[in-house]
N, C-alpha and C positions, 0 to 999 in steps of 0.2 A: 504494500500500500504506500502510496507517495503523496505529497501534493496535499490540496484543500480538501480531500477525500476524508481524511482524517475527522475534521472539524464535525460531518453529518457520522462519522462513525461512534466521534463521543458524544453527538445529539441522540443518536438512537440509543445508546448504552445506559443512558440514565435513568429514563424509565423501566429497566429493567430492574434496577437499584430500587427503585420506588415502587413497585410491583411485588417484590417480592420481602421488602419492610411492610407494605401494606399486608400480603399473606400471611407473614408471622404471626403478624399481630392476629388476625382471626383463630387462628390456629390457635397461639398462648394465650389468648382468653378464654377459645372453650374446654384448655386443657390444666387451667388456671395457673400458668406460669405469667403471664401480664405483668402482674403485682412487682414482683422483681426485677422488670425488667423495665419498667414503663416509661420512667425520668429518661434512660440513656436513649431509648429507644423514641420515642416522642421527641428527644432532639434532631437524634441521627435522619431522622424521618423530616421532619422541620428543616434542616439545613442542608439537606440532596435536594429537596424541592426549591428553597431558596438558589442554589447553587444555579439547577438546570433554567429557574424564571431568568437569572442573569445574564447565562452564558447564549442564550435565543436572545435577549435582547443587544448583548455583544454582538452578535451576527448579523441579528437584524439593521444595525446600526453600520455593522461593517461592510452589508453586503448591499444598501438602498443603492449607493450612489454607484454601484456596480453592474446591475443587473439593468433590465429594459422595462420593467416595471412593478411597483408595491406585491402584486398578484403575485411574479416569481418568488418573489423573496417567501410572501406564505408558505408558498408550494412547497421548495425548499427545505424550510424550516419543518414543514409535516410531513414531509416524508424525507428521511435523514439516510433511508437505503436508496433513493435515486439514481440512478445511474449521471446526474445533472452535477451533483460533487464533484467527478471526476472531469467533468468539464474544463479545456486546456485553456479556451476564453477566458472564463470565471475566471481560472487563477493566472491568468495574463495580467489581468484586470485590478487581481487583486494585489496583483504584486508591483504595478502600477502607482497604485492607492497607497498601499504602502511605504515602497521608495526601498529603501536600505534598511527598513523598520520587518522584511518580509521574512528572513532567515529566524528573527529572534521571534516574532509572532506563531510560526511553523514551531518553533521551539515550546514555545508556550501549549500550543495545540498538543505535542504529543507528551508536554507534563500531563497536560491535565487526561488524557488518554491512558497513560499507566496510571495518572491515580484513579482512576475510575475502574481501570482492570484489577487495581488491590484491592477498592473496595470491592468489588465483585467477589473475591477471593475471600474475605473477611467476611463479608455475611452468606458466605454460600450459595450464590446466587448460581453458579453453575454445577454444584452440587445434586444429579436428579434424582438420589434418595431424598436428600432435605428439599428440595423445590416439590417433590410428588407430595411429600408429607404436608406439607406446606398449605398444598393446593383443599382444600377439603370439599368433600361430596356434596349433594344439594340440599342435604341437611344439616350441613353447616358440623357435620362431625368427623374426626378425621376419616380416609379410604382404609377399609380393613384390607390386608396383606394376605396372599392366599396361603400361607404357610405359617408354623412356629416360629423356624428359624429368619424366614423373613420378615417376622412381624418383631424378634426379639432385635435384629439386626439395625430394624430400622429406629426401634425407638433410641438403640443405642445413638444411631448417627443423630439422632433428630435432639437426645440430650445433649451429645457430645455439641452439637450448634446452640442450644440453649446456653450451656456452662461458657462455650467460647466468646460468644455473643456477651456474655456476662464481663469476662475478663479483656476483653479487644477494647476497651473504651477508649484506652489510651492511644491506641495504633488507629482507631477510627479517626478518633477527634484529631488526630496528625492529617489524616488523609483528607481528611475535612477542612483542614487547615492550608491544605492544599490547593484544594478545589478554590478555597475564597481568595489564597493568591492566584490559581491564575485566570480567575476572571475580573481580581483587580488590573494587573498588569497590560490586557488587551486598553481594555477603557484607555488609561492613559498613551500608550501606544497610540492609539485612534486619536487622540486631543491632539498628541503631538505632529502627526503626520497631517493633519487637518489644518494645522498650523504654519506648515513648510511650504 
């Protein structure tokens, strides 16, 4: 993967992040672990969505004077698998716009791309024992396992994400820390090249 591609690949990746904090949360309240978890988890949840409102409005911001009209930029921004990302104009354009500002911006993009792939890894997000368990049936209780050992295997993986989940606050709230530098650093980037 090369190029502005990147940018719609950490626009897609977030809602996966928030997708599957929303699941937990279903899940640990009808299995009453919530309680325990709720303060870190109600942040972590609160500041990935803070994160993703900022980094669409970074884009959006970065990409008006770029494109041919408001409409693409939507477009764009809603569907982040596009084949339009990978557009060699767009990032003609955007490297244009940017100036000498384009290398460190590209840089910023793929910070913020591994932090999003740790937290992915940190809350298990690609995990598909924990994301099956995760998902619950349409009575809202979790999917029974056709088996002993897969039923005993999974609760294991499904505590072993609960406990971790518990202990990760610190490695989260790093990676979160992450995320809000670098969607500070575009903004000014953008002020600055605005400016030149």
């Amino acid at each position: 993967m090369s190029g502005f591609e990147v940018a719609g690949v950490v626009l897609g990746a977030i809602p996966l992040i928030i997708s599957g904090l929303e699941h937990w949360h279903e899940v640990a309240k009808v299995w009453g672990y919530y309680s325990r978890i709720r303060k870190e988890h109600k942040k972590c949840l609160y500041d990935v969505r803070l994160y993703q409102i900022l980094y669409m409005r970074n884009l959006e911001e970065l990409l008006l004077p770029i494109v041919d009209s408001p409409d693409h930029v939507t477009f764009l921004v809603n569907d982040p698998g596009s084949e339009h990302w990978k557009s060699k104009t767009l990032e003609a354009r955007l490297k244009d716009r940017l100036q000498g500002s384009y290398p460190i911006y590209m840089e910023i993009i793929n910070n913020m791309k591994e932090a999003i792939e740790e937290l992915q890894k940190v809350l298990s997000v690609d995990n598909i024992t924990i994301q099956a368990k995760l998902h619950p049936s349409e009575n809202g209780r979790p999917q029974k396992q056709t088996s002993f050992l897969t039923s005993t295997r999974t609760k294991c993986d499904y505590e072993l994400f609960r406990f971790k989940f518990s202990l990760t606050e610190p490695k989260r709230g790093k990676i979160v820390g992450d995320l809000k530098e670098c969607n500070e650093r575009p903004e000014k980037l953008l002020k600055r090249s605005c400016l030149a």
